[in-house]
C-alpha angles and dihedrals in degrees: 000000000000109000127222118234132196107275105242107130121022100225113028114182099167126180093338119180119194135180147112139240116290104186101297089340139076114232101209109209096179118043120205093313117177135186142143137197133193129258095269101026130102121205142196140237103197126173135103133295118297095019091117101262099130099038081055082053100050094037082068089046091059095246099108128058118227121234086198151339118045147243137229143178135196089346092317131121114219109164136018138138113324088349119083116164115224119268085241102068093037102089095227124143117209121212103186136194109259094035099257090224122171089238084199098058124070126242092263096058091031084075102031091050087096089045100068102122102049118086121278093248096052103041089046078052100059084034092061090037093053089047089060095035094053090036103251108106095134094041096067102109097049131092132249094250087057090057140087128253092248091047098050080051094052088042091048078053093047096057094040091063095036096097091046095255114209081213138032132194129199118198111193088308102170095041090110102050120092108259096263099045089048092057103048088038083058100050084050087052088052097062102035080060089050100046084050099041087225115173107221136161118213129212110207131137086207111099089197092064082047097061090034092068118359125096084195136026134194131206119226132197130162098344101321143078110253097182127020105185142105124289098259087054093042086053096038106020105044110178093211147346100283096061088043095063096039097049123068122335117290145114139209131264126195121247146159125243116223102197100188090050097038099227143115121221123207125159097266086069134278128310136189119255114238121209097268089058084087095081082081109039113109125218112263093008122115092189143035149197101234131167104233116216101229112174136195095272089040095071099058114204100240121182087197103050121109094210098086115200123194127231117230106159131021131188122189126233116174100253088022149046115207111213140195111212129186123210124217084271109065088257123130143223154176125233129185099206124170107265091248096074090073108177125189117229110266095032123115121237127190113238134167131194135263120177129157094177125052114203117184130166118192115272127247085217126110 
């Protein structure tokens, strides 16, 4: 017997442990891993292969046993200790990877397939509204193999909504899209999600299709999730080192915190502390070796700027150029600077500093 639970969060996944027998022992792959989302978001779990993503995703299918915790949506308890509910009777809707399509059937019946039991009329009805919605009304007739990548992707979402999920889960759905097509399909499943207020959860390890999509986003690192938080706080507010390096493009530069004087001192010049900066003060210590964050649209290419920078690597981007510039130093740094301003490896080039955030973790140097 399935509980009910008080609706507060939609989506409830609270201290889950998953895993499977290894020999005599269980080899745990998530570790007490928690999260919730509102009836309406859709959130992200975003980190790199073999962190445990996908087995979250297929513990709230109902593929997946749980070792401990539990999981619940819309009030309703699905999984716990020893009780899973089937997959069947969960309301949750699968996107998966490699689409999943029926290549016999054409695009029409792909998406009805969920849909037999309803009349022929109604179900021809949310057929027809899922084919505008996705953009293929004038493709329903065709077969998989005549579409494109991105439309057997839109079709693979169409069926998925087609019987009014209360979830929906998105496994890598856009890894085998070239780069640009992945990003505009995300932002038009976006807002599909949105007009329908469906609440659904994505696997990816882009940050780019996270923040594509997502209205939160979690971390995750070894199992667990290391940072739950929207994309802005996740970029400029890592919680750790971990979600520093794997969001965005930065390093890190030494420098030297002046606590009377609130300020951190690196060799680019000298920058205010903000309020986060007190995860690394030490008690009775009015300075302190610290790593400064500093990322690509932080270092400004400035003609006019005395502190000269090498570059040493460039990587074209259309309206950009990425460098890597080296200081007087040996320290590196990237640097986003317009296309026009086309410099050759080994020139100087004169920078400055902006930064609005100031991100430091404590130094290992003595």
């Amino acid at each position: 017997m399935i509980a009910t639970l008080p609706p507060s969060d939609y989506l409830s996944v609270e201290s889950i442990r998953v895993g499977y027998p290894l020999g005599r022992q269980m080899h745990e792959i998530v570790h007490g891993l928690s999260f919730s989302l509102s009836r309406g978001e859709i959130g992200c779990l975003l980190g790199p292969s073999g962190c445990g993503k996908t087995t979250v995703l297929r513990a709230i299918a109902g593929f997946e046993s749980l070792i401990d915790g539990h999981i619940a949506l819309g009030g309703r308890q699905l999984s716990r200790k020893g009780v899973t509910a089937p997959p069947e009777t969960r309301q949750v809707g699968v996107v998966f990877q490699d689409y999943a399509l029926f290549p016999h059937l054409p695009v029409a019946d792909n998406i009805g397939f969920g849909l037999r039991k309803l009349p022929a009329r109604e179900r021809h009805a949310r057929v027809t509204q899922l084919l505008s919605l996705v953009g293929l009304a004038t493709q329903d007739r065709r077969y998989p193999h005549e579409l494109s990548g991105g439309q057997q992707q839109r079709v693979a979402l169409a069926r998925a909504l087609a019987p009014r999920p209360d979830l929906l889960l998105l496994d890598e759905p856009f890894s085998n899209l070239d780069i640009d097509l992945r990003e505009r399909l995300a932002v038009e499943v976006r807002d599909i999600l949105k007009e329908l207020g469906t609440t659904a959860i994505l696997v990816t390890h882009d940050q780019h299709e996270a923040f594509a999509i997502a209205d939160r986003i979690g971390v995750m690192q070894e199992g667990v999730i290391v940072q739950w938080d929207n994309a802005y706080n996740l970029y400029h507010r890592p919680g750790n080192r971990f979600v520093a390096d794997f969001i965005g493009q930065g390093v890190f530069t030494p420098g030297t915190v002046d606590l009377p004087n609130q300020k951190v001192n690196i060799e680019l010049g000298s920058l205010p502390l903000w309020q986060g900066v007190d995860v690394c003060a030490t008690e009775g210590k009015n300075t302190l070796r610290v790593d400064v964050l500093l990322r690509a649209d932080d270092v400004i290419h400035d003609d006019a700027s005395a502190l000269q920078a090498e570059v040493v690597r460039k990587a074209f981007r259309g309206a950009e150029f990425l460098y890597t510039l080296k200081l007087p130093s040996g320290q590196r740094l990237l640097a986003l600077v317009p296309s026009h301003h086309d410099h050759a490896i080994g020139e100087k080039i004169g920078i400055r500093l902006e930064a609005d955030h100031v991100v430091t973790f404590p130094s290992d140097r003595q």
